[in-house]
C-alpha positions in Angstrom: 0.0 0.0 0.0 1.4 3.5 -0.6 1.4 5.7 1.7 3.1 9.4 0.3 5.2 10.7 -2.0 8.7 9.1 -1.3 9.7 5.8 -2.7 10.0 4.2 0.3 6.8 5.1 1.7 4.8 1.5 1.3 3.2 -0.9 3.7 4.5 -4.0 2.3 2.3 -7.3 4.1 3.7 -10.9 2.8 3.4 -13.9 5.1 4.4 -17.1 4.2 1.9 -19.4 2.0 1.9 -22.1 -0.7 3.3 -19.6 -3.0 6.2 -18.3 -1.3 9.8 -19.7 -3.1 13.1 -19.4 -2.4 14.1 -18.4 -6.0 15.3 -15.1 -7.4 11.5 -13.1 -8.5 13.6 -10.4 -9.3 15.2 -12.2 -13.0 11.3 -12.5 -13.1 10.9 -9.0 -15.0 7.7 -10.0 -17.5 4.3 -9.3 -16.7 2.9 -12.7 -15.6 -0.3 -11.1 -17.2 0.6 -9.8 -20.4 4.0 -10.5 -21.1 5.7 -7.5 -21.5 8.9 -5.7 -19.3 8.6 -2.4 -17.5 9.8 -1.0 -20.1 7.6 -2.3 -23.0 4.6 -1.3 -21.0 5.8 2.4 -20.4 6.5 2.5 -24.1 3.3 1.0 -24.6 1.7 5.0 -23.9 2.7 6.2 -20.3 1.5 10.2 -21.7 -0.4 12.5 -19.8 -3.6 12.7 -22.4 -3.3 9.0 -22.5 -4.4 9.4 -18.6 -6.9 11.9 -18.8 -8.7 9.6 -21.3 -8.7 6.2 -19.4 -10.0 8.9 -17.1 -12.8 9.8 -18.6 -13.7 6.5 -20.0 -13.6 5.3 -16.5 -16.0 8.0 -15.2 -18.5 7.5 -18.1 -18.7 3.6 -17.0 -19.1 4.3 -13.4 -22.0 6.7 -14.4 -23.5 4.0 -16.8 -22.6 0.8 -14.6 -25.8 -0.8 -12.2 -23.9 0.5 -9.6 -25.9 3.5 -9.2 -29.5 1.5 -10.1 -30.5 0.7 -6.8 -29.3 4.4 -5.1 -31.6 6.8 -4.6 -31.5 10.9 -6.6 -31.3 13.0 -4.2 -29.7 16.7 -4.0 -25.9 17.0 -3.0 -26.1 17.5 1.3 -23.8 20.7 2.4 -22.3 20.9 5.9 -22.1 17.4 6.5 -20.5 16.1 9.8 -18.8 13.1 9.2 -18.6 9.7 10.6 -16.6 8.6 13.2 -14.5 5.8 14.8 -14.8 4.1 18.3 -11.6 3.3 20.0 -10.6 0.1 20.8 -7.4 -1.5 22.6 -6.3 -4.1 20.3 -6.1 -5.1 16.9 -7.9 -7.7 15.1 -8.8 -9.9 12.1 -11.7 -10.7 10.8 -13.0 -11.9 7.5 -16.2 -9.3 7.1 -13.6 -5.7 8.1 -11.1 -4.0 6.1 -8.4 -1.9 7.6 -7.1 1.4 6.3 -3.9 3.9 7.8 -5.1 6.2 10.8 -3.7 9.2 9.0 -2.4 11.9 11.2 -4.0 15.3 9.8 -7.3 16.8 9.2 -10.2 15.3 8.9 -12.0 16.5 5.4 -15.3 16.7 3.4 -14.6 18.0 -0.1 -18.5 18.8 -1.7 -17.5 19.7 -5.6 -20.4 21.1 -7.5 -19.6 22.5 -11.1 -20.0 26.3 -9.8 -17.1 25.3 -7.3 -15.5 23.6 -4.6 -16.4 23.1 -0.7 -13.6 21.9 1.4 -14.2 21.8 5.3 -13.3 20.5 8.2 -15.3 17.9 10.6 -16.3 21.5 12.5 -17.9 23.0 9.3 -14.4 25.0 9.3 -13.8 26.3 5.8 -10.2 25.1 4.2 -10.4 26.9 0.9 -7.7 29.8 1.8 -6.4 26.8 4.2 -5.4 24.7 1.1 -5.6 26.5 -2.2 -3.3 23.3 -3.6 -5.8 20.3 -2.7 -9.1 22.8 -3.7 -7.3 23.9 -7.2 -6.9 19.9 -7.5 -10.4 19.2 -6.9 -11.5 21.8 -9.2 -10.3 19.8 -12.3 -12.7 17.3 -11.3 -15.6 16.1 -14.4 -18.1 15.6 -12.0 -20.1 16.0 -8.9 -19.4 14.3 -5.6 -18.8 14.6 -2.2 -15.5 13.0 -0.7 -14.6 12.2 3.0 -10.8 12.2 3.8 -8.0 13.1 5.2 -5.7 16.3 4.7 -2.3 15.5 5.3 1.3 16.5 4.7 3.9 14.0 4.3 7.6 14.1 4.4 10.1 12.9 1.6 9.9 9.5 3.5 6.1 9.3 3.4 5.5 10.1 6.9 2.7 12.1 8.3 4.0 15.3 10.2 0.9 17.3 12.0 3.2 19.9 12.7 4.0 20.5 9.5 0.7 20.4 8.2 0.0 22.7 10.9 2.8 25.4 9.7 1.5 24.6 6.0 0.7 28.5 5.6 3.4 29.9 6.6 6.2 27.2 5.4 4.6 25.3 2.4 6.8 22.2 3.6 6.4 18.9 2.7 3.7 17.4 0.4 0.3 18.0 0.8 -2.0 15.7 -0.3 -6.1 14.9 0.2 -6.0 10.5 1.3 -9.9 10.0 0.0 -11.5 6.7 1.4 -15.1 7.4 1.0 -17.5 8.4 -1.7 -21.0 10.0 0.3 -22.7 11.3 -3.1 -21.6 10.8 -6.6 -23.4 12.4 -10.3 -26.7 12.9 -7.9 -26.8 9.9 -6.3 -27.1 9.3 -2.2 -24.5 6.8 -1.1 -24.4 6.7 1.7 -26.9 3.3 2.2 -24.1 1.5 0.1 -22.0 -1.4 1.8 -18.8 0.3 2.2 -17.1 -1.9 0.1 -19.2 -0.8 -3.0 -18.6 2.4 -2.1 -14.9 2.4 -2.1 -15.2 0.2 -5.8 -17.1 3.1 -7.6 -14.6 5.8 -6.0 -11.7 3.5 -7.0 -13.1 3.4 -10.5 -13.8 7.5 -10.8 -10.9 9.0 -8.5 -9.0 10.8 -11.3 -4.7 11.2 -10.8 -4.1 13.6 -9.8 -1.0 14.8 -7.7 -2.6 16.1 -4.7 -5.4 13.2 -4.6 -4.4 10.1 -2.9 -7.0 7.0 -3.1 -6.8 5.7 1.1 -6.5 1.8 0.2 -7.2 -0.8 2.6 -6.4 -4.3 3.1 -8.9 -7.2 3.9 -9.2 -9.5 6.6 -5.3 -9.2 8.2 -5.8 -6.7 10.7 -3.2 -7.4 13.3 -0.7 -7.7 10.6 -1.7 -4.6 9.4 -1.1 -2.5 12.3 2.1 -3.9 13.1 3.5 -3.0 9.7 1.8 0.7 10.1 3.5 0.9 14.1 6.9 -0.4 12.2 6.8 2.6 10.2 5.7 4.8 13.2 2.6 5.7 11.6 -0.5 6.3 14.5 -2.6 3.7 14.0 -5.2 2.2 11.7 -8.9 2.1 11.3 -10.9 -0.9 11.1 -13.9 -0.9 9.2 -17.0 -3.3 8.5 -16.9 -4.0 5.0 -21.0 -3.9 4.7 -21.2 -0.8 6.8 -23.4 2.5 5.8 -22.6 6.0 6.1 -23.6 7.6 9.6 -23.5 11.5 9.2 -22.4 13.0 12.8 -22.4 9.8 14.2 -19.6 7.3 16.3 -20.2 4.3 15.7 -18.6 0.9 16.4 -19.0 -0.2 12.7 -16.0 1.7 12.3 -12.8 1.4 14.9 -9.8 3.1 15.9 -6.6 1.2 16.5 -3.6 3.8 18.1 0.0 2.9 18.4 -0.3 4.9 21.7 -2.4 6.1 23.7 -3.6 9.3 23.8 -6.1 11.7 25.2 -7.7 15.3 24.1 -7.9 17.9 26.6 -9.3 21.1 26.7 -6.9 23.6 28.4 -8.5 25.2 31.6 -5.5 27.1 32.8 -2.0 26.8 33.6 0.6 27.1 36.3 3.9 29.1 37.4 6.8 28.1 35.8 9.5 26.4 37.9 13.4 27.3 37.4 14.6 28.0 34.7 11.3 27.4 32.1 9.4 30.6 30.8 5.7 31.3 30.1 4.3 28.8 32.5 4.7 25.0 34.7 2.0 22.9 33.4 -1.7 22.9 31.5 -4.8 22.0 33.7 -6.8 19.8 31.1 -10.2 18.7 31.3 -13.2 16.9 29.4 -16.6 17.9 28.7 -19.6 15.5 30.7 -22.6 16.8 29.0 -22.4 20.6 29.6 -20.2 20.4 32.7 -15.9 20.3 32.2 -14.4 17.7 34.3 -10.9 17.7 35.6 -8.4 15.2 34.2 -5.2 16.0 35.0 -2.0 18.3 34.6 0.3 18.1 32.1 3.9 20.0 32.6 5.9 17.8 30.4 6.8 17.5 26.5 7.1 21.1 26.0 9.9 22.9 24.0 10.5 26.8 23.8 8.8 27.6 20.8 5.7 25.3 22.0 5.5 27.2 25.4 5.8 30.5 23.1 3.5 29.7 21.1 1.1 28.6 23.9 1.4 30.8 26.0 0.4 33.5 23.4 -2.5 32.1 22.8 -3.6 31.6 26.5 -2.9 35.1 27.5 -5.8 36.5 25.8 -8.3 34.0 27.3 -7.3 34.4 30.9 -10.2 34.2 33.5 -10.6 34.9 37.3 -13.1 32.1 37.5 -12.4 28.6 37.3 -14.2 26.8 34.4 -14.4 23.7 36.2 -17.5 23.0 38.9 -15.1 21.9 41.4 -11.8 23.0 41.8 -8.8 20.8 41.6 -5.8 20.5 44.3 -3.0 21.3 42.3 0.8 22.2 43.8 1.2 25.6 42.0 -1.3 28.7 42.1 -3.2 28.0 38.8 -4.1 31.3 36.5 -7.8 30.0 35.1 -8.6 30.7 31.2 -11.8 31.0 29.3 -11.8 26.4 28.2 -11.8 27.0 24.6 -7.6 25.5 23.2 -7.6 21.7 22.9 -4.2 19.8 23.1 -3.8 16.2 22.6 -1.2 14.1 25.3 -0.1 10.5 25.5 -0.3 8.9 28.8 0.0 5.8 30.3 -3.8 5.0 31.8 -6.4 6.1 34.1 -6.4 6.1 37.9 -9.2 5.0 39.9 -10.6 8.8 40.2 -10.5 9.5 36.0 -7.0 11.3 36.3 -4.5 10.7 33.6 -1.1 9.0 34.3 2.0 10.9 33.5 0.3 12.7 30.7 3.0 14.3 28.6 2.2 17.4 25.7 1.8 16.1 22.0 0.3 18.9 20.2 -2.3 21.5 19.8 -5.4 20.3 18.1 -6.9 23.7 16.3 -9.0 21.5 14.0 -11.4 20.2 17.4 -13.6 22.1 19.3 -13.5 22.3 22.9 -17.0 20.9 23.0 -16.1 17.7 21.0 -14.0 16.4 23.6 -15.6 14.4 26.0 
């Protein structure tokens, strides 16, 4: 499976079956379907048109295939929330899931229309002026759809890097790319009562290439092996998905799982503490979760900070600072705590729960800008 732009970046999965020889493959260098070397096939027409048309021709069978027979016409939905994932502990395999990269970026709807392009996030945050690459990209596109995906920005290697998709703006490092893995509404059709699998088929078969477009793959049936070949190339995880599931607008459901490689935990920052020695801007964040309406203390978080993080931080607490504490009842805490209007989310990794809900030796990953303080619960 490929994973970026480098040419290392590939999930490779072989186990040992009745196929598997000791011989040299590589001397091997014919198509075992048509014959021909690498080399004969990229003479055989390798040429940008020659793309666009298989292109085209693909799109026009999609359109005409029974495919879309049984789906309801309905008009293209705008601001959709998409689904989510449940976490679970532990990988698995099962015959009836698939299993797809937990990529580490924003979470996308692209809603293409022929007078234009709607890219947003799962908070109905515009990315337009965000991502004028991935939008000028879907602009090209010879039909109407709406995509669900993944904005992310990869290194040289392939990798995911959030912070550099987070600096995008400002730097314009790395690669950015749109991972698509589901296909909501397609040519005036509704979806989103497919099986999954069918869904992922017809985007498959209309998904032009493009080089800001990725096509998310997945891989049947071998989850655990799955996920240990993502945690070997320190990607964050993967998602599990029933292969007969439907589309769930706004919903989390456990037809669709989250696998991490660690754990982690979303906060909402409710104030901070004094620094200590020789650190500037301030000691630790005082994190919480939403429980219905009320926030609910979790913890304190003083490590995994570096000076331009508690910079950058502290700059945008500063402007949210409080006299009353957001939380119902205050927590004991070592350090006089200055109290901020709960509205920054950061994510931590930790290592488990103690009997009264407080994180264990929670230590800073990142800001999340693309959540909402009332999302995390």
């Amino acid at each position: 499976m490929k994973t970026g732009i480098g040419k290392n970046s590939w999930l490779l999965l072989k186990k040992k079956d009745r196929y598997a020889t000791t011989g040299e493959i590589l001397k091997e260098n014919r198509s075992v379907v048509s014959g021909r070397t690498l080399e004969e096939l990229s003479g055989a027409g390798a040429k940008k048109s020659s793309g666009k048309k298989m292109d085209r021709i693909r799109l026009r069978e999609a359109v005409e295939s029974e495919d879309l027979k049984d789906t309801p016409v309905k008009p293209m939905p705008h601001a959709i929330r998409p689904m989510l994932a449940t976490l679970v502990k532990e990988p698995f395999d099962h015959p009836d899931w698939i299993f797809e990269v937990k990529w580490d970026g924003y979470r996308a709807i692209a809603e293409i229309r022929d007078n234009g392009v709607s890219l947003y996030s799962r908070n109905l945050i515009p990315l337009n002026k965000k991502f004028p690459p991935i939008t000028d990209a879907l602009r090209t596109f010879r039909f109407d759809a709406v995509l669900d995906g993944e904005i992310v920005v990869v290194d040289d290697q392939g990798h995911p890097d959030f912070e550099m998709l987070q600096n995008y703006q400002k730097s314009g490092g790395g690669h950015l790319l749109f991972c698509v893995f589901d296909l909501l509404h397609f040519e005036g059709h509704d979806l989103t009562n497919l099986p999954l699998l069918r869904r992922k088929e017809l985007l498959k078969r209309v998904l032009p290439s493009l080089p800001r477009i990725r096509l998310s793959d997945h891989v049947a049936k071998e989850g655990i092996l799955f996920f240990n070949a993502a945690k070997r190339k320190g990607l964050e995880g993967i998602i599990a998905k029933h292969s007969q599931s439907v589309y769930r607008m706004g919903r989390r459901s456990r037809q669709w799982l989250k696998v991490k490689r660690q754990l982690t935990q979303e906060g909402v920052i409710a104030g901070f503490t004094e620094p200590k020695g020789r650190r500037k801007y301030f000691g630790a964040l005082i994190l919480g979760v939403y429980k219905g309406k009320e926030l609910i203390y979790i913890g304190h978080c003083g490590g995994g900070f570096g000076a331009k993080s508690l910079k950058e931080i502290s700059e945008k607490l500063n402007p949210l600072v409080q006299k009353e504490c957001p939380f119902k009842v205050t927590p004991e805490t070592d350090m006089q705590v200055t109290w901020v209007e709960p509205e920054l989310v950061c994510e931590v990794v930790f290592h488990g729960w103690t009997d009264e809900g407080v994180m264990r030796q929670p230590v800073f990953l990142r800001l999340r800008e693309d959540k909402t303080a009332r999302e995390v619960k």
